[in-house]
ChimeraX commands (.cxc) that place a marker at each C-alpha (Angstrom):
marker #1 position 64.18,56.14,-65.57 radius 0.5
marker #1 position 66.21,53.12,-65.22 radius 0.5
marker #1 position 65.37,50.12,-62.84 radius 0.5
marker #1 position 68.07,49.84,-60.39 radius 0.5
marker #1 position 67.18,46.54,-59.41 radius 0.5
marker #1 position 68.74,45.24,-62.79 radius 0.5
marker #1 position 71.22,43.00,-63.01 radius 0.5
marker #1 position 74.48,44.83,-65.19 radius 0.5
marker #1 position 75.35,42.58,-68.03 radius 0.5
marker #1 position 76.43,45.44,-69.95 radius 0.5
marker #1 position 79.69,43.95,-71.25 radius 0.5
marker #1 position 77.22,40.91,-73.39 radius 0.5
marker #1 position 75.25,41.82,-76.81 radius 0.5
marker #1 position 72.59,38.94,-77.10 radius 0.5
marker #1 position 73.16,38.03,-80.60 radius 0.5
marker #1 position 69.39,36.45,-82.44 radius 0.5
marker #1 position 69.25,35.20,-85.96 radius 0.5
marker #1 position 65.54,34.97,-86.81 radius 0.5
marker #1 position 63.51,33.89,-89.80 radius 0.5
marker #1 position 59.60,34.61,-88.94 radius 0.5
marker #1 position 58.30,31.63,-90.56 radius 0.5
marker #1 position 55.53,31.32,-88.15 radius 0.5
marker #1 position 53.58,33.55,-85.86 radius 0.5
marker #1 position 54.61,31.57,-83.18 radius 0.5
marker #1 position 58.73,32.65,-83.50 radius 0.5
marker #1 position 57.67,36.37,-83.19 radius 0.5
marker #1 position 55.48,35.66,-80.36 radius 0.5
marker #1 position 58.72,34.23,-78.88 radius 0.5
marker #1 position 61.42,36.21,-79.89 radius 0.5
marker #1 position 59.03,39.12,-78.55 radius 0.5
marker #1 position 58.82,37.26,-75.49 radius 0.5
marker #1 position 62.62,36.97,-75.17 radius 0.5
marker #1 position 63.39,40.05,-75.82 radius 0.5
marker #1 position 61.06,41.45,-73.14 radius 0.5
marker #1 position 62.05,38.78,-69.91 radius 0.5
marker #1 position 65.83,39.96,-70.33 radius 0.5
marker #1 position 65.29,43.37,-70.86 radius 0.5
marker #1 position 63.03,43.73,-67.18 radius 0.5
marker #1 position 65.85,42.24,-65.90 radius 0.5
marker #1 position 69.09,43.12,-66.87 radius 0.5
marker #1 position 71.35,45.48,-68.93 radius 0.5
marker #1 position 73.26,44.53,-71.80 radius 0.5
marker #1 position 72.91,44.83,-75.30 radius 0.5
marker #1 position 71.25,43.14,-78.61 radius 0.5
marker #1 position 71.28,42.29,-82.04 radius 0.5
marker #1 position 68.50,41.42,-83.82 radius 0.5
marker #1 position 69.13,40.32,-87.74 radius 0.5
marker #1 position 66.42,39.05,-90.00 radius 0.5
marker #1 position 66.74,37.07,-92.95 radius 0.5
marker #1 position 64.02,37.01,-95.31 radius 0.5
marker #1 position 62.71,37.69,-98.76 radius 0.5
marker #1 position 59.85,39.73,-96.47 radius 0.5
marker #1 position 60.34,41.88,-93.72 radius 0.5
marker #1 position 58.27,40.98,-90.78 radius 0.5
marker #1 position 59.33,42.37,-87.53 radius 0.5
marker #1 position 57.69,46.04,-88.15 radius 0.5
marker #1 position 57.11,46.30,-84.05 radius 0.5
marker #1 position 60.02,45.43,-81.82 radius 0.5
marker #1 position 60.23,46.73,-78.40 radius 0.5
marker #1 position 62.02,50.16,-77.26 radius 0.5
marker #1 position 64.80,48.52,-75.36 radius 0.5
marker #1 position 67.65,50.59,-74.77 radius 0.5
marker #1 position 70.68,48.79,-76.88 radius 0.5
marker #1 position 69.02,47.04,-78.82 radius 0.5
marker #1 position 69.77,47.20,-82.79 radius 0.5
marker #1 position 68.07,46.07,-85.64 radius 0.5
marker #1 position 68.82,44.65,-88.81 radius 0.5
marker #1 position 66.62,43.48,-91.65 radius 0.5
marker #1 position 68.64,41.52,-94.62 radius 0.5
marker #1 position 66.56,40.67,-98.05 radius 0.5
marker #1 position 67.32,36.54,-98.50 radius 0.5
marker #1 position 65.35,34.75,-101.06 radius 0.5
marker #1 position 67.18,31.36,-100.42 radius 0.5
marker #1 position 64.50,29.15,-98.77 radius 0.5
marker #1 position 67.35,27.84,-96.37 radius 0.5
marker #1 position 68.11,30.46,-93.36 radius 0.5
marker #1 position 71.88,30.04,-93.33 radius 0.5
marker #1 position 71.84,30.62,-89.73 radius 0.5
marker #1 position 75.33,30.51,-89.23 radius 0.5
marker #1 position 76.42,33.22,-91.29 radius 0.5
marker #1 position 73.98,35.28,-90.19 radius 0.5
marker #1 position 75.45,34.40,-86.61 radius 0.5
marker #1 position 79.16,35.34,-87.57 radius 0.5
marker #1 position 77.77,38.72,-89.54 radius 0.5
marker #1 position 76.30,39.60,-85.89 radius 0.5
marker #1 position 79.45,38.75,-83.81 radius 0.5
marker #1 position 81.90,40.64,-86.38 radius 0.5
marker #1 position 79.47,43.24,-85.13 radius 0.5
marker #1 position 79.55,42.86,-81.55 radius 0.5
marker #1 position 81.65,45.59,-79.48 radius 0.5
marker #1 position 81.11,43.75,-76.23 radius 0.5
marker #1 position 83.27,40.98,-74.50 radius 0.5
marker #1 position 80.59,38.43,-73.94 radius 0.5
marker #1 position 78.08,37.49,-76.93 radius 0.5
marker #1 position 74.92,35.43,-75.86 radius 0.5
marker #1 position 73.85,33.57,-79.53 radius 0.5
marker #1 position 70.16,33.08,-78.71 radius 0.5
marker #1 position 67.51,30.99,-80.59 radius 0.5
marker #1 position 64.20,32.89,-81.09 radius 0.5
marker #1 position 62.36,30.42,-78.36 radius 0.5
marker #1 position 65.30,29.86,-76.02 radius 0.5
marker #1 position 64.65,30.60,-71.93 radius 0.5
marker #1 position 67.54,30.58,-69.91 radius 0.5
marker #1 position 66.68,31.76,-65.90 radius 0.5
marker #1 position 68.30,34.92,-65.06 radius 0.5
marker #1 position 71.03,33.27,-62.01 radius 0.5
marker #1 position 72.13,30.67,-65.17 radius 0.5
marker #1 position 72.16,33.18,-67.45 radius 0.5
marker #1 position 74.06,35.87,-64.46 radius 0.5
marker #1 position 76.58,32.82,-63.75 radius 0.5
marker #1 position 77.57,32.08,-67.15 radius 0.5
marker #1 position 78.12,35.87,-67.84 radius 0.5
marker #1 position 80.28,36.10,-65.10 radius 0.5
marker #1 position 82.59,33.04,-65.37 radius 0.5
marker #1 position 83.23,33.79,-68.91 radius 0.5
marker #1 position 84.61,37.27,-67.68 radius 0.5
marker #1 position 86.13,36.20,-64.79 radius 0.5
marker #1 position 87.88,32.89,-65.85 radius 0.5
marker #1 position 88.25,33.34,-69.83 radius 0.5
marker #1 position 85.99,30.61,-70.74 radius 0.5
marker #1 position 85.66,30.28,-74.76 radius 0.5
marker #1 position 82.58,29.13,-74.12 radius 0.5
marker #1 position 79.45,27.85,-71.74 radius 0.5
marker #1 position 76.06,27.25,-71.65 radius 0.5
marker #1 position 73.49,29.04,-69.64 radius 0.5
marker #1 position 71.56,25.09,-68.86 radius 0.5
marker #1 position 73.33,22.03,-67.59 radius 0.5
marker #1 position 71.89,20.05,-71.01 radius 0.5
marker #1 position 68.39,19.53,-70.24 radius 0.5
marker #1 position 66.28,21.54,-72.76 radius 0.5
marker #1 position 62.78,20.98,-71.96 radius 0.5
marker #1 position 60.44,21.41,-74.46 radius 0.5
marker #1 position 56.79,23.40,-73.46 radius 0.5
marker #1 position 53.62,22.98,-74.78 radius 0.5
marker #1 position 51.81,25.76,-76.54 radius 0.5
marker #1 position 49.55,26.07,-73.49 radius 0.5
marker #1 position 52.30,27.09,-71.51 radius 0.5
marker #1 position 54.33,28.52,-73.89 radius 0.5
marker #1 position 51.43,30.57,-74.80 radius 0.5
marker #1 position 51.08,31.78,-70.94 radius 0.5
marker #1 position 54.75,32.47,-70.03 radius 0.5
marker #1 position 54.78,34.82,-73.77 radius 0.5
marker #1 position 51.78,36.72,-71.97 radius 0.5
marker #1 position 52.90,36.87,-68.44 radius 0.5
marker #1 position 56.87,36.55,-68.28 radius 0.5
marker #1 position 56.95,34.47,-65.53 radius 0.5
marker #1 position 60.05,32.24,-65.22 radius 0.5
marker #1 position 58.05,30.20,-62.28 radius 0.5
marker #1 position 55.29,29.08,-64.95 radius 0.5
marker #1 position 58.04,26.84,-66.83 radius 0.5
marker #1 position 60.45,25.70,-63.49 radius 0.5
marker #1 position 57.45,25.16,-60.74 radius 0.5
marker #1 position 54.25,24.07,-62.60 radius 0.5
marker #1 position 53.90,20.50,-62.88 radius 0.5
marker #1 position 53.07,19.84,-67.11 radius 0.5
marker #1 position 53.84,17.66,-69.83 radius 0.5
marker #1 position 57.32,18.54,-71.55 radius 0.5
marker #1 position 59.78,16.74,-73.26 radius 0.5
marker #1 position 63.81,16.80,-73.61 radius 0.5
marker #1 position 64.31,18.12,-76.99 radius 0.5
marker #1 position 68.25,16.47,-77.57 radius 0.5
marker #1 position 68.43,14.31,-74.62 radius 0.5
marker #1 position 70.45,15.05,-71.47 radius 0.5
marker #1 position 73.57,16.63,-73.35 radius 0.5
marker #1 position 71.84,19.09,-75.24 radius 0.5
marker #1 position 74.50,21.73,-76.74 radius 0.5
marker #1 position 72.28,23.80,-79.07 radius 0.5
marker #1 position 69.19,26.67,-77.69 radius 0.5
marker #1 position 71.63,28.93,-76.46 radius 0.5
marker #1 position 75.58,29.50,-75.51 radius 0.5
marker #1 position 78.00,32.41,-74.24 radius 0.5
marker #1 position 80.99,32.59,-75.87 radius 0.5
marker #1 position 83.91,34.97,-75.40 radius 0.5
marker #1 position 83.85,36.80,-78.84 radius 0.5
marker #1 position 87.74,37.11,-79.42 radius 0.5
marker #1 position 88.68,33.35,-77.84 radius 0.5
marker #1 position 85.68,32.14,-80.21 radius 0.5
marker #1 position 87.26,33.87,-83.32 radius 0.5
marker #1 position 90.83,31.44,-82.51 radius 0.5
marker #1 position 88.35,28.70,-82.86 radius 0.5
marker #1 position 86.74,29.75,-85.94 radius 0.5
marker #1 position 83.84,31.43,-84.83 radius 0.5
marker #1 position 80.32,29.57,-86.46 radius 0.5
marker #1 position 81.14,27.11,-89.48 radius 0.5
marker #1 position 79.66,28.26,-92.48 radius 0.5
marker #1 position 79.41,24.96,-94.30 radius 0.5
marker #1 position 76.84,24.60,-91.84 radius 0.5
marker #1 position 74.28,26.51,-94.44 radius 0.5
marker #1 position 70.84,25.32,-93.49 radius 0.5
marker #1 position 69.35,22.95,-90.04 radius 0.5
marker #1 position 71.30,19.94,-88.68 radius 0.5
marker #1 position 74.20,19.28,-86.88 radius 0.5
marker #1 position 75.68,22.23,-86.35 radius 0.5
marker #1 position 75.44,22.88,-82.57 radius 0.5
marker #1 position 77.10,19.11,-82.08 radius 0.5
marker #1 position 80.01,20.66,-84.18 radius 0.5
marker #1 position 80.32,23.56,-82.54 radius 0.5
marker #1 position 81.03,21.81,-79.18 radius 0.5
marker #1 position 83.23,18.32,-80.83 radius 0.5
marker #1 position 85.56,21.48,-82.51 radius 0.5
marker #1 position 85.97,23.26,-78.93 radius 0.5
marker #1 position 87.10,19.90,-77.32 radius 0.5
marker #1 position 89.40,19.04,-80.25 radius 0.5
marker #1 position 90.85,22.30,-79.60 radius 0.5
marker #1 position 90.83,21.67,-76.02 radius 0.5
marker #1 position 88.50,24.28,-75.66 radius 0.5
marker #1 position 85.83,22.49,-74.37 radius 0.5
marker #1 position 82.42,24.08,-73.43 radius 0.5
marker #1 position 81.37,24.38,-69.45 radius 0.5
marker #1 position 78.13,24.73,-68.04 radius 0.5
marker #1 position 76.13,26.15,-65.59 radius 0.5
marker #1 position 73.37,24.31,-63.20 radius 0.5
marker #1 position 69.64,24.36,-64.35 radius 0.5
marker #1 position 67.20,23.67,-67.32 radius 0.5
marker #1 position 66.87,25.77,-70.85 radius 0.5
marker #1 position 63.54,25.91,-71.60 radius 0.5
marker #1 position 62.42,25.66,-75.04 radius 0.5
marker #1 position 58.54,27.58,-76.58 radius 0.5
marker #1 position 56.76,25.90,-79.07 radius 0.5
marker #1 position 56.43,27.00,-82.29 radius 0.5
marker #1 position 55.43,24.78,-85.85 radius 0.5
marker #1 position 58.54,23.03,-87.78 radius 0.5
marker #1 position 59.10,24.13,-91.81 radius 0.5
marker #1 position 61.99,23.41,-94.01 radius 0.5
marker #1 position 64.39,25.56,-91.52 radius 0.5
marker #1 position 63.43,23.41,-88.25 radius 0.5
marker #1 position 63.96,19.97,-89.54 radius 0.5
marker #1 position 66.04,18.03,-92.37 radius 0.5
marker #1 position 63.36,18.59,-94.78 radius 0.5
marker #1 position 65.63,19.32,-97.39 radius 0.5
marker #1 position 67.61,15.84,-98.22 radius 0.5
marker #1 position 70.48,17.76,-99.95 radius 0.5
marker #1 position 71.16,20.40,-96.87 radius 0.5
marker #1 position 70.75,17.46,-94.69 radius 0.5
marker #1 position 73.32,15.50,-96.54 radius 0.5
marker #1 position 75.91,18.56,-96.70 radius 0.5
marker #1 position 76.05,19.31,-93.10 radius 0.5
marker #1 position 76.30,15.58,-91.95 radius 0.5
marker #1 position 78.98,15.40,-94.36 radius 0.5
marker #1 position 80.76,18.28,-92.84 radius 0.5
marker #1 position 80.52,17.59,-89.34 radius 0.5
marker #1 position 81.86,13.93,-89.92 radius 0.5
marker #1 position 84.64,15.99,-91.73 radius 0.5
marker #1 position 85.41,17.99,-88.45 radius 0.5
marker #1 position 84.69,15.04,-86.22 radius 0.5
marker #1 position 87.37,13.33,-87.89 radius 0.5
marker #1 position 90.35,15.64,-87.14 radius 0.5
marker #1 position 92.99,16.07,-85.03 radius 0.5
marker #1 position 93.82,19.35,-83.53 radius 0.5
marker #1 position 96.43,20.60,-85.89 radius 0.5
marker #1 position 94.92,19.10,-88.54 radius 0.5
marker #1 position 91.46,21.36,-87.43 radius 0.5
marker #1 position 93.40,24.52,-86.43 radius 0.5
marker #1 position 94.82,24.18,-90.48 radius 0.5
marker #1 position 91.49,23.61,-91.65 radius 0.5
marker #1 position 89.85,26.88,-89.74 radius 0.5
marker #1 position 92.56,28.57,-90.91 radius 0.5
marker #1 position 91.42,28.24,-94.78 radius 0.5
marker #1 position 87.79,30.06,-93.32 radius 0.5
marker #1 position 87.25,32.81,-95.27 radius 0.5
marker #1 position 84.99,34.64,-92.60 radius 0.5
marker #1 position 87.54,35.05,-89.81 radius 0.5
marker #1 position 90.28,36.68,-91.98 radius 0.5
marker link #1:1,2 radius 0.2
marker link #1:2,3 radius 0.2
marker link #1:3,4 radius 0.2
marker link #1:4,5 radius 0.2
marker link #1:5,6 radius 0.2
marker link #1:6,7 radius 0.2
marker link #1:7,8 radius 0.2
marker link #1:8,9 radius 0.2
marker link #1:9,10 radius 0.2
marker link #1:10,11 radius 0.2
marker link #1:11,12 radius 0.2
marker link #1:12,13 radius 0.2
marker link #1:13,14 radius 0.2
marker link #1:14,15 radius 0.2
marker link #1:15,16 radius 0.2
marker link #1:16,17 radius 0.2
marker link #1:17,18 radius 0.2
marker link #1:18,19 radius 0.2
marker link #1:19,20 radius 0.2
marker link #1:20,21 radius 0.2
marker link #1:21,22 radius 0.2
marker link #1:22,23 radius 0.2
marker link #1:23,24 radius 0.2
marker link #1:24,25 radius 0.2
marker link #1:25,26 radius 0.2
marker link #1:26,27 radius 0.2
marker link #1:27,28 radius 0.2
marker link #1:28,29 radius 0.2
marker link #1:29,30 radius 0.2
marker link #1:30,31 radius 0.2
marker link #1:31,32 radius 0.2
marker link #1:32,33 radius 0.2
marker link #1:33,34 radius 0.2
marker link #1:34,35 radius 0.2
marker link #1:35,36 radius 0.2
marker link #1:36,37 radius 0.2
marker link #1:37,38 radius 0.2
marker link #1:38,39 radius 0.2
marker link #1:39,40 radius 0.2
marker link #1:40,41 radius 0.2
marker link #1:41,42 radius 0.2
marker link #1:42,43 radius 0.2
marker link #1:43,44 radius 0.2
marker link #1:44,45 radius 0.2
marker link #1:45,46 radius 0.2
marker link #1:46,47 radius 0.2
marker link #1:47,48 radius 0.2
marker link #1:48,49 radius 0.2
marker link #1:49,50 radius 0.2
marker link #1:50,51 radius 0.2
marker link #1:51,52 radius 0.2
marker link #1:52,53 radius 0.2
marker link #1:53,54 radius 0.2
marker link #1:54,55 radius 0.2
marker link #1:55,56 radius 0.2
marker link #1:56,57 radius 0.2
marker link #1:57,58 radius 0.2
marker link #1:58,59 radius 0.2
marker link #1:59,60 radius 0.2
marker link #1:60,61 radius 0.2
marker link #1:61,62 radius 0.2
marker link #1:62,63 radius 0.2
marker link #1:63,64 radius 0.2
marker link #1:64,65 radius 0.2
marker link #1:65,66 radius 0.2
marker link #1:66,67 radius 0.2
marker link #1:67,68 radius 0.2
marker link #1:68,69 radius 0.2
marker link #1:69,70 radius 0.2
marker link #1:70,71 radius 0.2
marker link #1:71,72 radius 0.2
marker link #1:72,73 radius 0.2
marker link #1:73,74 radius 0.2
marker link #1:74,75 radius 0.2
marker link #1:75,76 radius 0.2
marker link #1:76,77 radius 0.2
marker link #1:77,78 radius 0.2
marker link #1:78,79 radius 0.2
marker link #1:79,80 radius 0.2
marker link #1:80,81 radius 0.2
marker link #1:81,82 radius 0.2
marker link #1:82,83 radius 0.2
marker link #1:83,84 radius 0.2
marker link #1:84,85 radius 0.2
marker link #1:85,86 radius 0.2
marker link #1:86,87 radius 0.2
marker link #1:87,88 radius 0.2
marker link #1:88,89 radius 0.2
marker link #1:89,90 radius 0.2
marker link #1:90,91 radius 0.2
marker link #1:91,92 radius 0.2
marker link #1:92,93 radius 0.2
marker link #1:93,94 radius 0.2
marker link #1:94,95 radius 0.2
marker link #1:95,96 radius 0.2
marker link #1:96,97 radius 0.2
marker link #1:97,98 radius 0.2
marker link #1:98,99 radius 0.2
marker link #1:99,100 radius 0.2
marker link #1:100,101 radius 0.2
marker link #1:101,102 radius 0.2
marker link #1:102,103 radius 0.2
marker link #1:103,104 radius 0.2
marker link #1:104,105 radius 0.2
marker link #1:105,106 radius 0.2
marker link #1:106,107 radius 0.2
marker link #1:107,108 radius 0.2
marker link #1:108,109 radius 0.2
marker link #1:109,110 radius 0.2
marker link #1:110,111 radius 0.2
marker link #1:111,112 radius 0.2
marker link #1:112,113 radius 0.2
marker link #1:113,114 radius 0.2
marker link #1:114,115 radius 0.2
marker link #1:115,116 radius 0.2
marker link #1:116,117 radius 0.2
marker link #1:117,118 radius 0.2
marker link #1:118,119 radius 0.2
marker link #1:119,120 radius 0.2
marker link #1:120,121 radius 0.2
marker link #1:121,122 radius 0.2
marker link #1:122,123 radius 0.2
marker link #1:123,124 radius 0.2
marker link #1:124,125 radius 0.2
marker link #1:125,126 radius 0.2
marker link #1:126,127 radius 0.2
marker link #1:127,128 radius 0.2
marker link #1:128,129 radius 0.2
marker link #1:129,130 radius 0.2
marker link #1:130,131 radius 0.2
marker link #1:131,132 radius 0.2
marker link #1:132,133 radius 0.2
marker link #1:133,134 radius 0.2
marker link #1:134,135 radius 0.2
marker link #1:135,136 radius 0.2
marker link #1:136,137 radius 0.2
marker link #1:137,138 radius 0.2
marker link #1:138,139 radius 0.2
marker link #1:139,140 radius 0.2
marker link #1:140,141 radius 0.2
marker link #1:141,142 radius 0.2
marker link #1:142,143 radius 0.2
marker link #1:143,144 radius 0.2
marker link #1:144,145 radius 0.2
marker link #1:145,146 radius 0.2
marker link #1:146,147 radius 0.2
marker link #1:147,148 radius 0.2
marker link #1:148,149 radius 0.2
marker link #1:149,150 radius 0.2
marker link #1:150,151 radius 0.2
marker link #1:151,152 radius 0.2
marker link #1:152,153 radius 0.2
marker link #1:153,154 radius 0.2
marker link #1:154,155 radius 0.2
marker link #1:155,156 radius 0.2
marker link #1:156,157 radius 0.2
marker link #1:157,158 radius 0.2
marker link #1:158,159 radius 0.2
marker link #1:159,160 radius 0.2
marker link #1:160,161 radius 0.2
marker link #1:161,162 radius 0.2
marker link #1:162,163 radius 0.2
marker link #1:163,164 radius 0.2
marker link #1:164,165 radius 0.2
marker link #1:165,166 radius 0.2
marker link #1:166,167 radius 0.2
marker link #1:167,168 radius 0.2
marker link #1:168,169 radius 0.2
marker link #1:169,170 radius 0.2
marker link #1:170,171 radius 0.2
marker link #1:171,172 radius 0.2
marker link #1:172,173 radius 0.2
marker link #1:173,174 radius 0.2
marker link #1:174,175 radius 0.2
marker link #1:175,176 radius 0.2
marker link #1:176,177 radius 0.2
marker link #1:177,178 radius 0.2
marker link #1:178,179 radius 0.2
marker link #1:179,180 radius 0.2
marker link #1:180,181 radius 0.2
marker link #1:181,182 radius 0.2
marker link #1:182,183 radius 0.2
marker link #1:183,184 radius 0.2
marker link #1:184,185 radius 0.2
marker link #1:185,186 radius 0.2
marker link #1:186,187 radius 0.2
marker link #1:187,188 radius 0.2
marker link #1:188,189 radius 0.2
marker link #1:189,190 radius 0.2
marker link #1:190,191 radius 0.2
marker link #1:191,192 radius 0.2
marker link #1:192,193 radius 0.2
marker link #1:193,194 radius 0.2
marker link #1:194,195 radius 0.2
marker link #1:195,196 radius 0.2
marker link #1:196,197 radius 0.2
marker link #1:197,198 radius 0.2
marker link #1:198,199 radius 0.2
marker link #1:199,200 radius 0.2
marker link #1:200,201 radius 0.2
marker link #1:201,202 radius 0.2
marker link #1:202,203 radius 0.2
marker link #1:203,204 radius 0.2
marker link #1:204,205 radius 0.2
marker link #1:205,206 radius 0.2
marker link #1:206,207 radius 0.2
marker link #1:207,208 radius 0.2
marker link #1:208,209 radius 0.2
marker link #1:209,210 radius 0.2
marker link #1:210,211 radius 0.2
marker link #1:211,212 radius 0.2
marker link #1:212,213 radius 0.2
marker link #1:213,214 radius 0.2
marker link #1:214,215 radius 0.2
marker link #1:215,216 radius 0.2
marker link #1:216,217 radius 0.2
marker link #1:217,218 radius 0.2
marker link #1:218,219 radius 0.2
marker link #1:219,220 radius 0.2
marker link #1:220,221 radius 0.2
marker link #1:221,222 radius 0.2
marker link #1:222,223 radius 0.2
marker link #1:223,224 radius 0.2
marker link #1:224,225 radius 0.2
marker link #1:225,226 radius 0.2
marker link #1:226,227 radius 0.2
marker link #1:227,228 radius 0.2
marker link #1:228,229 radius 0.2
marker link #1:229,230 radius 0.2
marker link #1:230,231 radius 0.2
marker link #1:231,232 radius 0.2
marker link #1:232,233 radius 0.2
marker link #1:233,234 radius 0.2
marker link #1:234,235 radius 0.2
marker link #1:235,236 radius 0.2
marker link #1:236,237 radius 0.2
marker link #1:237,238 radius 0.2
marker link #1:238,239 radius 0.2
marker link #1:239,240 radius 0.2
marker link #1:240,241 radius 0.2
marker link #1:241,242 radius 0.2
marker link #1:242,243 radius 0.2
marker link #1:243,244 radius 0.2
marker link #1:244,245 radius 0.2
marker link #1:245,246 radius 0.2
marker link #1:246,247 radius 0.2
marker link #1:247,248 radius 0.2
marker link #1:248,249 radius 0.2
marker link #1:249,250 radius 0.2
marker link #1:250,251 radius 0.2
marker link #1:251,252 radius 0.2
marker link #1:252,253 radius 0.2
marker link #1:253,254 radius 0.2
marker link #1:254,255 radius 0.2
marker link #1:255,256 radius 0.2
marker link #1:256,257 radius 0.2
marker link #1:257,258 radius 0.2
marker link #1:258,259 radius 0.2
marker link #1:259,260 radius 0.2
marker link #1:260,261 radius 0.2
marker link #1:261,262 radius 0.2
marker link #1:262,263 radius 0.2
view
């Protein structure tokens, strides 16, 4: 029997890249998956990349689908991964999610809704601030779901990009986002990607809104895929976004039209 009291999101399909390279990102991703689905309707898609499968036990959540890809590469190419899911995604709205991303349900609701209702390309669930939690806490919101554990309790956190954060999670309009490219796939390992994302929408005019409130961000240990521990990856995508930083807009829209994976 389905709770009534849900809020109908139906017309979004969360969309979650995930490499478990840690207990601590299924923890989370576990923990994501089951806040939403208490409290609203929509759909998700869940692809992991890995040389190992290790989700074996996700939740029975009606909509949700799951794919498991075999990837030996040591770098998660997170954007592809994120384009294979939106080329897959019958709904409107797609939420791109990161495994330990908490957005509060009236952010989350308003986002949803002004995308539908004004034909954003894009906005963010957050108003910039993503706080970063301690395990302690991190560890007790997984466990009890509580959104007032992370907003209400006073605790020791920390702004993960500053006030202007533009990575964690966005809402994007699936066929607008396709005009502007969709995720760039140079982009093959960590770095700089989410600042692209939002310098191409506002050289495109495109530019990303957002909504009131904090994203909240669980802890979980860095490898290879969470920082630029990999010189030559790190090198590539600063290279790239400097490329697209560069441009002016018909000199971008040209560019994204040479994209292989939005033809």
């Amino acid at each position: 029997m389905k709770n009534d009291k849900k809020i109908n999101m139906g017309n979004m399909t969360f969309c979650i890249p995930v490499r478990i390279d840690s207990p601590y990102r299924e923890r989370n991703l576990l923990a994501v998956l089951n806040f939403y689905a208490q409290q609203i309707h929509c759909k998700y898609i869940i692809v992991e990349a890995d040389k190992e499968q290790h989700l074996k036990k996700l939740p029975s959540i009606e909509g949700l689908t799951y794919h498991y890809i075999y990837d030996d590469n040591p770098t998660f190419h997170r954007t592809y991964y994120i384009n294979k899911m939106l080329a897959q995604t019958t709904t409107e709205i797609a939420a791109i999610w990161d495994t330990d991303a908490i957005a509060p349900i009236p952010q989350l609701s308003e986002a949803y809704e002004t995308i539908i209702e004004k034909q954003v390309t894009m906005m963010y669930p957050y108003d910039g601030c993503f706080w970063g939690i301690n395990e302690f806490f991190s560890s007790l919101f997984c466990k009890n779901l509580k959104i007032s554990l992370l907003e209400d309790f006073p605790m020791m956190k920390f702004l993960m990009c500053g006030y202007h954060s533009v990575g964690g999670a966005f809402l994007v309009n699936v066929r607008l986002y396709k005009e502007c490219g969709w995720e760039n796939e140079h982009f093959i390992g960590w770095g700089p990607e989410d600042a692209e994302r939002y310098k191409r929408l506002v050289i495109l005019s495109r530019k990303p809104i957002r909504t009131s409130g904090s994203l909240y961000h669980l802890h979980h240990s860095r490898g290879n895929n969470s920082s630029d521990g990999n010189k030559q990856v790190a090198y590539i995508t600063k290279k790239e976004y400097c490329h697209v930083c560069s441009m002016q807009p018909d000199e971008l829209k040209a560019y994204i039209e040479t994209w292989n994976w939005i033809k």
